[in-house]
C-alpha positions, 0 to 999 in steps of 0.5 A, a space after each residue: 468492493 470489500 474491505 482492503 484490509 481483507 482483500 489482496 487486491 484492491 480497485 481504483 479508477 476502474 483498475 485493479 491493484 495489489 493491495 501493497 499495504 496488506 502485503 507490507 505488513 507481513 513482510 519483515 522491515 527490510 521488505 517494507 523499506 523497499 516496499 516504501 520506495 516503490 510506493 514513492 516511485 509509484 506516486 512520483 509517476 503521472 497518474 489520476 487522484 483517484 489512482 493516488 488516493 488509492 496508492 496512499 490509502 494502501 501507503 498509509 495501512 501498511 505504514 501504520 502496520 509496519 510501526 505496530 510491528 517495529 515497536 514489539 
């Protein structure tokens, strides 16, 4: 597996996702407040801890990286 930050996709209970995380980070805010909601509405879903570890790993990088750009 490579590392998330340098990956688009990344793997989780044996699936494959788009690494949002990464994604969120280039986008403007706007982007990232709609990308935020469907993380929520993701997360809301039934789905494994494996699976959610994953999302919420993704969640928080992007997260972190959305704050470094909304300070400048």
């Amino acid at each position: 597996m490579t590392d998330p930050k340098q990956s688009k996709y990344f793997y989780a209970n044996g699936k494959k996702y788009i690494h949002l995380g990464r994604h969120c980070a280039n986008s403007r805010s706007v982007n990232f407040t709609k990308w935020v909601m469907e993380i929520k509405r993701i997360l809301k879903r039934n789905i494994t801890k494996e699976e959610g570890d994953a999302f919420k790993t993704g969640y928080n990088m992007g997260y972190k990286e959305g704050k470094k750009r909304a300070i400048k």
